[in-house]
C-alpha positions in Angstrom: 8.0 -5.4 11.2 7.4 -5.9 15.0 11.1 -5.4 16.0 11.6 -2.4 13.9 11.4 1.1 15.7 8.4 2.7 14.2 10.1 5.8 13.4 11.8 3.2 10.8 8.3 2.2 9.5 7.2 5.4 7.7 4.9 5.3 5.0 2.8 7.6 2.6 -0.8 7.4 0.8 0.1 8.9 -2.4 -2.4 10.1 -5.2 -1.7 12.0 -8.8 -4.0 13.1 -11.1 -3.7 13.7 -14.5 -6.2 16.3 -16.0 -6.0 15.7 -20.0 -7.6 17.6 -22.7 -7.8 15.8 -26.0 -5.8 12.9 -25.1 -3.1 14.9 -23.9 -1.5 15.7 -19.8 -2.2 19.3 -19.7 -0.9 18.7 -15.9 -0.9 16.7 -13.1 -1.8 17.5 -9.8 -0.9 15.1 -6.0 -1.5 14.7 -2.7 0.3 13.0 0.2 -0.6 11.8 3.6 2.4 11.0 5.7 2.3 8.2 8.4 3.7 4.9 9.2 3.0 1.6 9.1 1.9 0.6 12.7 2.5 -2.2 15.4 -1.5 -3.1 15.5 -4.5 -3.1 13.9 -6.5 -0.3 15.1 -10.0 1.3 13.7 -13.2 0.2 12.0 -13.7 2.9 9.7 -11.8 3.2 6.4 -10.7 0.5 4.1 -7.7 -0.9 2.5 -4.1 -0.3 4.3 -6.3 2.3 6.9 -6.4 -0.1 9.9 -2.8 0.0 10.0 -1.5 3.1 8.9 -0.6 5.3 11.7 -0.8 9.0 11.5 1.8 11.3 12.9 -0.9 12.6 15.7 -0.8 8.9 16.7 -4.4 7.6 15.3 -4.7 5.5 13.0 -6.8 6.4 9.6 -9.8 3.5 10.1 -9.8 5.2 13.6 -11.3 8.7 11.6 -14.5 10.2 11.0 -14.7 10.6 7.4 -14.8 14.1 7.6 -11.3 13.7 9.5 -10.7 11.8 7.1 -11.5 13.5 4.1 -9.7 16.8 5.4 -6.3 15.3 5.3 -6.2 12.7 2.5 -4.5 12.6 -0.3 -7.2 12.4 -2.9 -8.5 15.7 -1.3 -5.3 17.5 -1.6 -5.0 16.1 -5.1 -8.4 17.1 -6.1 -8.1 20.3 -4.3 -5.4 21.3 -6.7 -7.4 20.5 -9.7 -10.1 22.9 -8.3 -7.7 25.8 -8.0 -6.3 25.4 -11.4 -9.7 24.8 -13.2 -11.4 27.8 -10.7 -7.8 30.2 -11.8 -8.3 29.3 -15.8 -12.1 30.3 -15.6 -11.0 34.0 -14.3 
């Protein structure tokens, strides 16, 4: 990967729910974190692919706080969905 131009290297954390009521999709709900895949190893924090996955502000996810973290990741965004369609059918 070293010789390619990182604007060549991008890369996504992806996530998808699937809320299902009675063993069936009622709908699904995703989030995405856009990056790329970086040069180095940079960060303790995090796990997984988050040494190396470079955000577009030039950190790298383990470099985070995990509220940082947490603000931008796909699992939130995912989750966040879920929360506004369960909060909406409650009204």
């Amino acid at each position: 990967m070293k010789p390619v131009p990182a604007e060549d290297c991008g890369a996504s954390y992806i996530c998808v729910m699937a809320l299902a009521v009675k063993c069936v999709v009622e709908r699904t709900f995703s989030g995405l974190c856009p990056g790329f895949i970086a040069k180095e190893y940079k960060g303790d924090g995090g796990f997984g692919y988050d040494p190396m996955f470079l955000l577009p502000d030039g950190r790298h996810m383990a470099e985070l706080t995990d509220e940082e973290k947490n603000s931008i990741s796909n699992r939130f965004m995912a989750l966040e969905g879920l929360k506004e369609y369960l909060d909406a059918k409650k009204e």
